[in-house]
ZATI-631499 format. One record per residue (C-alpha): x negated, z negated, y negated. Coordinates in nm, 2 decimals. Last residue first. Example, Ala and Ser with C-alpha at 12.3 -4.5 7.8 and 13.67 -1.06 7.14 Angstrom:
{{-1.37; -0.71; 0.11}}
{{-1.23; -0.78; 0.45}}
***
This chain:
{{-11.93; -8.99; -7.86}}
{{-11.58; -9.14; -7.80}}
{{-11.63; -9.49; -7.75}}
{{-11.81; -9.54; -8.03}}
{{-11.54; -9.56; -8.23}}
{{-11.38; -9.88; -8.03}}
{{-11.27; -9.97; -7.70}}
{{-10.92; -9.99; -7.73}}
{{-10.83; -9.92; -8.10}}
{{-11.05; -9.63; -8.07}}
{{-10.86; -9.55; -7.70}}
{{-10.55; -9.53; -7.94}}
{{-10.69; -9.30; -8.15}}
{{-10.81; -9.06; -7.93}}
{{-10.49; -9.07; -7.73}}
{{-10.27; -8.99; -8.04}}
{{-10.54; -8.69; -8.12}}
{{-10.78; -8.73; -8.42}}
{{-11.05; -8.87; -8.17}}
{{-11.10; -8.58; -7.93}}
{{-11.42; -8.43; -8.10}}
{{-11.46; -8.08; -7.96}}
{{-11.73; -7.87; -7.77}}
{{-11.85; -7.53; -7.77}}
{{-12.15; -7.67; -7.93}}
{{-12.23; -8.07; -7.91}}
{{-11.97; -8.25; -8.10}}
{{-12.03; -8.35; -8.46}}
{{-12.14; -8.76; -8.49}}
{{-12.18; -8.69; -8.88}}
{{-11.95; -8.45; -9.10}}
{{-12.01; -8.54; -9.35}}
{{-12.11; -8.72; -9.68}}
{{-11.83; -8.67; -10.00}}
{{-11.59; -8.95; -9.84}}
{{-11.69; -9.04; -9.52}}
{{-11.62; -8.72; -9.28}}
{{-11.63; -8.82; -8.90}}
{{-11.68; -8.50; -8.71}}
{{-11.55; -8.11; -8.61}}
{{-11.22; -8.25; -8.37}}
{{-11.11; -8.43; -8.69}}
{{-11.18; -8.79; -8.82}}
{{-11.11; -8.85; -9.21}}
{{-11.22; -9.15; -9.41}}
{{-11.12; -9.18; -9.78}}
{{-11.23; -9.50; -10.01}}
{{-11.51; -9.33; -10.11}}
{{-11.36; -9.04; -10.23}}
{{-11.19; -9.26; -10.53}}
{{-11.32; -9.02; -10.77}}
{{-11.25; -8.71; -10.60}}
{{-11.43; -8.52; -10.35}}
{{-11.28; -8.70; -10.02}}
{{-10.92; -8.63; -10.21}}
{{-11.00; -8.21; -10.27}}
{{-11.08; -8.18; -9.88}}
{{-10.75; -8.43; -9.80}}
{{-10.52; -8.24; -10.02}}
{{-10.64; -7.93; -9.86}}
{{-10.53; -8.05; -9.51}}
{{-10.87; -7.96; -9.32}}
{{-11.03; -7.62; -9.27}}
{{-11.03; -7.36; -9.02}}
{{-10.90; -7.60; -8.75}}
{{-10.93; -7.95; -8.89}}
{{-10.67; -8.14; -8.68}}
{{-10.61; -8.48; -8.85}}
{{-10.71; -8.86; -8.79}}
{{-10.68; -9.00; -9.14}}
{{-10.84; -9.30; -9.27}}
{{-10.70; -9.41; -9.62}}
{{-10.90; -9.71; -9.77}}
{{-10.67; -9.88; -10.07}}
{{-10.80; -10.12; -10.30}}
{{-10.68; -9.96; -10.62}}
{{-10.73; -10.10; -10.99}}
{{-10.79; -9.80; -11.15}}
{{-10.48; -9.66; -10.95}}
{{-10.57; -9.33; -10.80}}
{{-10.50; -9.44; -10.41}}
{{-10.12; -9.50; -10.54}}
{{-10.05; -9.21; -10.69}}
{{-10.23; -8.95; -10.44}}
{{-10.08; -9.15; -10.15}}
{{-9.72; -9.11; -10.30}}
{{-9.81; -8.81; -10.38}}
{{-9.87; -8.70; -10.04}}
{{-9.56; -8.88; -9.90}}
{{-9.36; -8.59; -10.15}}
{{-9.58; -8.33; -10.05}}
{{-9.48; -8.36; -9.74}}
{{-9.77; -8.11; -9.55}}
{{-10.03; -8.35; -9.48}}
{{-10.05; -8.32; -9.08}}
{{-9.93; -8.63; -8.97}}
{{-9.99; -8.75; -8.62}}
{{-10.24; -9.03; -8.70}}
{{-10.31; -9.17; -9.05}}
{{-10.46; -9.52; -9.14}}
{{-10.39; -9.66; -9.51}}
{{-10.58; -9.93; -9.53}}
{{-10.57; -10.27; -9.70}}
{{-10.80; -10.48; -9.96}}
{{-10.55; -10.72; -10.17}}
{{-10.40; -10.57; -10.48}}
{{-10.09; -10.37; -10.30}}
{{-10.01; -10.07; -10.44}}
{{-10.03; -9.89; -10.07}}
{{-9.80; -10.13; -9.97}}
{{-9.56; -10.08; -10.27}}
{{-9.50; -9.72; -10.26}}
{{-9.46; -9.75; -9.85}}
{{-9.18; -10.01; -9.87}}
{{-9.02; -9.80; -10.18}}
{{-9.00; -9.49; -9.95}}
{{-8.81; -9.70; -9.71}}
{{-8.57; -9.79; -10.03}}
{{-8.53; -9.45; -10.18}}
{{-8.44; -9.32; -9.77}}
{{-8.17; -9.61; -9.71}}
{{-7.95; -9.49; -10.02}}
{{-7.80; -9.81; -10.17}}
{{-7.84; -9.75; -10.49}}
{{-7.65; -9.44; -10.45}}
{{-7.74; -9.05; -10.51}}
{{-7.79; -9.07; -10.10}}
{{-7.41; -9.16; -10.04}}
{{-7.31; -8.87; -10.24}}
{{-7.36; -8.71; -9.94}}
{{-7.63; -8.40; -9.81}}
{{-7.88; -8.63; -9.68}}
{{-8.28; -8.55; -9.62}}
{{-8.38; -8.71; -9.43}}
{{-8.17; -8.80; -9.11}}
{{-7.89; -9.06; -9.17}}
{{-7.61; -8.96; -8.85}}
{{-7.32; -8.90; -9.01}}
{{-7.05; -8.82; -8.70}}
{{-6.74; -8.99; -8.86}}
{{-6.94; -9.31; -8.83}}
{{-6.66; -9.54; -8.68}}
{{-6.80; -9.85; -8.54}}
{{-6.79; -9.80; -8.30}}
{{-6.76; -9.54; -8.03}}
{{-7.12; -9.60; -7.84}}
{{-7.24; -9.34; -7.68}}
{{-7.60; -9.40; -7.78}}
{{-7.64; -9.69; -7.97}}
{{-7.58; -9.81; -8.32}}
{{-7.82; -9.87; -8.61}}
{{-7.54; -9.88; -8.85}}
{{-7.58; -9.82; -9.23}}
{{-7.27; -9.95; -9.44}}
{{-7.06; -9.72; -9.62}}
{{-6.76; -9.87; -9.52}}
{{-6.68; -9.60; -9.28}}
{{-7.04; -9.62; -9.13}}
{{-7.34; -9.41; -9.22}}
{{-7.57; -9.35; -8.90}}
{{-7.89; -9.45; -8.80}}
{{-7.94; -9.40; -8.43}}
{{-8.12; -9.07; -8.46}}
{{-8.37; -9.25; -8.72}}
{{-8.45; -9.20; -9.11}}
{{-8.68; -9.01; -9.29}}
{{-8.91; -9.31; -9.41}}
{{-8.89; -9.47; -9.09}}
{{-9.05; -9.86; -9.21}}
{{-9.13; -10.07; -8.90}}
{{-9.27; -10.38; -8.96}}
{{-9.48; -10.55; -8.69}}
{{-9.59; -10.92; -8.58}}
{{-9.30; -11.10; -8.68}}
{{-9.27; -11.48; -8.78}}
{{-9.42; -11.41; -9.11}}
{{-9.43; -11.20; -9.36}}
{{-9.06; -11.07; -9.40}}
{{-9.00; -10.74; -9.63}}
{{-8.95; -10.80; -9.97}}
{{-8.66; -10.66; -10.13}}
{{-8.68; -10.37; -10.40}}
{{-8.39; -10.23; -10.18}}
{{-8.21; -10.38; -10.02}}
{{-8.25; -10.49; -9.63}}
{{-7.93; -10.59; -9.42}}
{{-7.89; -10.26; -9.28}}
{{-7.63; -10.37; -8.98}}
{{-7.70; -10.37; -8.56}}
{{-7.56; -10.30; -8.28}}
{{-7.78; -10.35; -8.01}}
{{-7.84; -10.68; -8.14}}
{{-7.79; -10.78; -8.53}}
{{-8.00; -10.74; -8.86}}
{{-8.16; -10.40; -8.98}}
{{-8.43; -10.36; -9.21}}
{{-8.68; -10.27; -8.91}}
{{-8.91; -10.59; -8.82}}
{{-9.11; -10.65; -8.54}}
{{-9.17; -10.88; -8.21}}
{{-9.44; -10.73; -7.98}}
{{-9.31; -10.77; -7.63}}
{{-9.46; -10.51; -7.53}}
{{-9.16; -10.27; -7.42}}
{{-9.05; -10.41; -7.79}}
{{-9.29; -10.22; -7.94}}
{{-9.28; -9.92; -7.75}}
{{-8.91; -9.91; -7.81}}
{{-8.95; -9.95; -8.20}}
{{-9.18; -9.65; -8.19}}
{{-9.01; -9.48; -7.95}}
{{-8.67; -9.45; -8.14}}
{{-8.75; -9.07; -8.24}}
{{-8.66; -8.95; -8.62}}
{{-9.05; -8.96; -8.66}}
{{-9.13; -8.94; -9.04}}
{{-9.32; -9.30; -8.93}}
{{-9.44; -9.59; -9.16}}
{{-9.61; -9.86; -8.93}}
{{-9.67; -10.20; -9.16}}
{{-9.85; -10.44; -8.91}}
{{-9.75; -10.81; -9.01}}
{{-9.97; -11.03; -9.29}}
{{-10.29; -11.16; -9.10}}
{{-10.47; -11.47; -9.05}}
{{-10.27; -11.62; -8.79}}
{{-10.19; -11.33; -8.60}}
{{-10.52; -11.19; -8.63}}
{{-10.61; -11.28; -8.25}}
{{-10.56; -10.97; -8.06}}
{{-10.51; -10.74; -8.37}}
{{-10.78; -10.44; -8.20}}
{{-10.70; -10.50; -7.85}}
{{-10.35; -10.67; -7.75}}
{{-10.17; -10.54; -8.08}}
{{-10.31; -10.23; -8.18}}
{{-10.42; -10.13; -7.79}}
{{-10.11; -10.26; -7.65}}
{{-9.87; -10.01; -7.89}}
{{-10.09; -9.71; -7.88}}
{{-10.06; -9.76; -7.47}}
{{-9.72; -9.77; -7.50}}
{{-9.66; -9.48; -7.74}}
{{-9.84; -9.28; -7.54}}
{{-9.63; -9.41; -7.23}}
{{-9.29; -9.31; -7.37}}
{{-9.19; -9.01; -7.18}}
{{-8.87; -8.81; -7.34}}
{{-8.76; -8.53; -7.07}}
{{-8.41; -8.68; -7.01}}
{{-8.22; -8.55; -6.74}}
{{-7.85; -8.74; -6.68}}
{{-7.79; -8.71; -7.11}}
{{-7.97; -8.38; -7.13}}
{{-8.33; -8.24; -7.17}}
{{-8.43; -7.86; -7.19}}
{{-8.74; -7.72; -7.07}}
{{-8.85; -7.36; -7.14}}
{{-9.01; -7.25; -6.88}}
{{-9.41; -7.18; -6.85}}
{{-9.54; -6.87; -6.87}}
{{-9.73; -6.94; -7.14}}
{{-9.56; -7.19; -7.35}}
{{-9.12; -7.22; -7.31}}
{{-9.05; -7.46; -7.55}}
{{-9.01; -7.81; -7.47}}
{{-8.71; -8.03; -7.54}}
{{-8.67; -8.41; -7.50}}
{{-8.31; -8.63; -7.49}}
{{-8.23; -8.81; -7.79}}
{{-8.48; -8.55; -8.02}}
{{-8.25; -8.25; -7.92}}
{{-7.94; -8.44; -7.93}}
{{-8.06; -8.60; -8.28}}
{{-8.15; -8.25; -8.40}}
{{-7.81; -8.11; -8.30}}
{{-7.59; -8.39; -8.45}}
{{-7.81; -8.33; -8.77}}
{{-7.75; -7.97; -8.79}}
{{-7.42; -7.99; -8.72}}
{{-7.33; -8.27; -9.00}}
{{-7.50; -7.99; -9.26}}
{{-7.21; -7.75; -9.16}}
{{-6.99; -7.99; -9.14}}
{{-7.11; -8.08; -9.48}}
{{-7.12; -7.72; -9.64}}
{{-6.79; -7.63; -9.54}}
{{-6.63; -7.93; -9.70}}
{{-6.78; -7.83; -10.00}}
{{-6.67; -7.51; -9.99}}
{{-6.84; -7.19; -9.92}}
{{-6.84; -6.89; -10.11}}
{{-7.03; -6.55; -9.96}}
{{-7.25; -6.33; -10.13}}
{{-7.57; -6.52; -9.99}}
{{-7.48; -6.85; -10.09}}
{{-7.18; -6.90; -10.35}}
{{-7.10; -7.28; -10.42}}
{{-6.72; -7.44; -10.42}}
{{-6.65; -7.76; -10.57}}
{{-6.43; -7.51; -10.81}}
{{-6.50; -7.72; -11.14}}
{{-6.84; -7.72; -11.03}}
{{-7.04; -8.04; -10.97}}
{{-6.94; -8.14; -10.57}}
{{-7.05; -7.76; -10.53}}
{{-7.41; -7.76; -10.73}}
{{-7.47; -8.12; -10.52}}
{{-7.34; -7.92; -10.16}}
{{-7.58; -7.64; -10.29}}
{{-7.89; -7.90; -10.30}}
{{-7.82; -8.08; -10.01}}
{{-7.77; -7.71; -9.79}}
{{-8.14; -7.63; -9.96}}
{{-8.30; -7.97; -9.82}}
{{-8.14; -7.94; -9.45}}
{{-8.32; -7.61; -9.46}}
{{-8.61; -7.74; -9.58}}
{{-8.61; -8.02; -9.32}}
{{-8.51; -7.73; -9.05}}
{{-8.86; -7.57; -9.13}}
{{-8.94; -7.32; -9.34}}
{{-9.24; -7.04; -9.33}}
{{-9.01; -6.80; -9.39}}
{{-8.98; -6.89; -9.74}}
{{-8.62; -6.98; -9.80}}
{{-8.34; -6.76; -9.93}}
{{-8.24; -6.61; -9.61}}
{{-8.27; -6.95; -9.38}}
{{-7.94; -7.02; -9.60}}
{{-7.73; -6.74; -9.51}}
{{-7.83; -6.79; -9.17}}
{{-7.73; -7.11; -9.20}}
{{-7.40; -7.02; -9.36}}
{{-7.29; -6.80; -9.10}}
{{-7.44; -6.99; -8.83}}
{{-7.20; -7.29; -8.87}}
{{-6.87; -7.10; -8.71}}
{{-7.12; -7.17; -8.42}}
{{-7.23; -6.85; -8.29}}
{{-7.61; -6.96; -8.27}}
{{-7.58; -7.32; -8.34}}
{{-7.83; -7.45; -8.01}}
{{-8.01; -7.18; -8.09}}
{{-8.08; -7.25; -8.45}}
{{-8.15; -7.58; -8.34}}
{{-8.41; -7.49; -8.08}}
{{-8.61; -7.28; -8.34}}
{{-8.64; -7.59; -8.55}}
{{-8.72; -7.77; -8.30}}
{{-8.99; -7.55; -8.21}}
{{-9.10; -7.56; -8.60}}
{{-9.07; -7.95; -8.63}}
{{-9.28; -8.05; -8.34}}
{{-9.08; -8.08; -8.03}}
{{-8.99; -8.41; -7.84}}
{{-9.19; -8.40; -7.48}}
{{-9.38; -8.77; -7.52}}
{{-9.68; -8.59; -7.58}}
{{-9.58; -8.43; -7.90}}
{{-9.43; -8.78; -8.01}}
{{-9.81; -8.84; -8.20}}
{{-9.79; -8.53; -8.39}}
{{-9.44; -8.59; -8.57}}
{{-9.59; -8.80; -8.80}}
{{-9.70; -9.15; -8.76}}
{{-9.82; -9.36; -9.08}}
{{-10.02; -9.68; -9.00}}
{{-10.08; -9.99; -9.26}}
{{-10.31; -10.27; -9.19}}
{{-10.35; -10.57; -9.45}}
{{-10.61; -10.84; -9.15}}
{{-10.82; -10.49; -9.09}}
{{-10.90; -10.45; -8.79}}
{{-10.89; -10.04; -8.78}}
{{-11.11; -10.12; -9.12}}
{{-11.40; -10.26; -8.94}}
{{-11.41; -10.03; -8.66}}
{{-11.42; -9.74; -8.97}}
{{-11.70; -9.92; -9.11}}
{{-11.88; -9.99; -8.79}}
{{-11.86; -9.59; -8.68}}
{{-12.00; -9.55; -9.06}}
{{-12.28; -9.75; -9.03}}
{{-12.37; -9.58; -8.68}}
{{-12.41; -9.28; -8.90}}
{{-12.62; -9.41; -9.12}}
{{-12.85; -9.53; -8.87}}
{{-12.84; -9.23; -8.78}}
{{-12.80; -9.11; -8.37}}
***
């Protein structure tokens, strides 16, 4: 082993302790907890509305899009036709041949939702060579938490023990509609902050352009696409409210990304303000990093937001990102390490550790693979360290 490369193993150690820590989760790091990645549940949720008086217009939808959509994009397209309906004199938009009403469009879009969040509630895995198909339900849930356990204990017990005093909170952005984030946290007595205020029930007391707390907490917890126990109240308050629960009355809009109300055009659209959060952390003057686990770089909106921020002249942002190479990595991440502000961009994959332009050292032996851009992989690197891995 390098020098060099040792230098880097110390860097990246370095930066995982960072006293200004940010972490983004996508869907990746719930795999092993038995919730499916976004084109299984995808899949799942057109079966689950397969003869619906829904599918209809889905399928009529799924038609226009590239077929390489996902239920996001899908979710996206029914927005934009219930905005064209709720303009036109009619409040009616044509899709396929057919016209649907506005109405029409929102249960529609309100099935979807209810369907994801059932799906997501209680665990669903595809049927994968040769095995069955599992399906999870209210008395046979399927979700395991103990990935997100261990990630929690390893950040907080291993790699922060000690900060506390010297640190500003955790910020953990997620696109994860899942709860096990928060649950993880609190399942280790890590205190944390969410935007909401009450108990089990709770109310969005958070505004946007607010500060978030920095002291007296431990975590923040920003969900930039919203949660399955967010939903939009009467009053047009946002409830975090549990399962089962029959107050207070949501009418059945539960506040996944992206929305298909008026409610999201407002001020007081939960989604503009969690995006917000992550605009002005990454903005932040101090040193900080950006580290990335689960999340394979294909929002483009999230990657701008990167983009923008890690390009400011006056930037003292580190991204590390723990990605699946495959053929090749993201391509926003390939062009990003060859930029200006490559120096500032570590990625891990199953083929090496890549620091900016230089890479890839500590490459596995042949026939081999690098395990630390997996959930597990990281969290053991919180544990023990990078070394721990070679």
């Amino acid at each position: 082993m390098s020098t060099d490369s040792s230098d880097w193993l110390e860097q990246l150690d370095r930066h995982l302790a960072s006293p200004c820590l940010n972490w983004l989760l996508g869907a990746g790091v719930s795999y092993g907890a038995k919730i499916p990645l976004m084109y299984p549940l995808t899949d799942r949720i057109k079966a689950l509305l397969a003869g619906s008086p829904h599918e209809p217009l889905i399928s009529a939808v799924v038609a226009e899009l590239p077929e390489d959509s996902h239920i996001e994009h899908i979710l996206s397209q029914m927005g934009d036709y219930t905005a064209l309906a709720n303009r036109s004199r009619a409040n009616n938009a044509s899709i396929g041949g057919t016209t649907y009403d506005c109405e029409q469009l929102q249960r529609a879009h309100e099935a979807i939702l209810e369907a994801i969040a059932n799906t997501i509630r209680w665990g669903y895995v595809p049927a994968f060579a040769g095995a069955a198909e599992e399906i999870g339900s209210p008395t046979n849930s399927l979700v395991l938490i103990d990935d997100h356990s261990a990630f929690a204990r390893a950040l907080f017990n291993t790699s922060q023990a000690g900060l506390q005093d010297r640190r500003r909170p955790v910020r953990i952005f997620t696109t994860n509609y899942d709860t096990l984030i928060e649950d993880s946290l609190a399942l280790t007595n890590v205190t944390y902050w969410d935007g909401f205020s009450g108990g089990a029930v709770a109310f969005r007391s958070y505004r946007f352009g607010e500060e978030e707390p920095k002291s007296g907490i431990r975590a923040c917890v920003i969900k930039l696409h919203g949660s399955i126990d967010w939903h939009l109240g009467d009053d047009f308050r946002v409830w975090r409210v549990r399962d089962l629960d029959t107050y207070p009355n949501r009418n059945g809009l539960i506040l996944i990304h992206p929305q298909a109300t008026k409610y999201a055009a407002t001020q007081r659209d939960p989604f503009a303000a969690q995006f917000d959060l992550f605009r002005r952390a990454l903005s932040g003057r101090e040193d900080n990093v950006l580290a990335v686990c689960g999340y394979s770089f294909g929002d483009d909106h999230i990657n701008e937001e990167i983009e923008l921020c890690m390009g400011r002249v006056d930037s003292r942002t580190t991204l590390v990102a723990f990605v699946q190479e495959r053929e090749a990595m993201p391509e926003c991440l390939a062009r990003w390490r060859q930029g200006q502000w490559g120096a500032r961009v570590f990625v891990l994959t199953e083929k090496g550790l890549y620091a900016g332009k230089n890479g890839p050292f500590h490459e596995p032996v042949a026939g081999d693979q690098r395990s630390w851009w997996t959930f597990s992989g990281v969290t053991k690197i919180l544990r023990d360290g990078a070394g721990s891995l070679l």
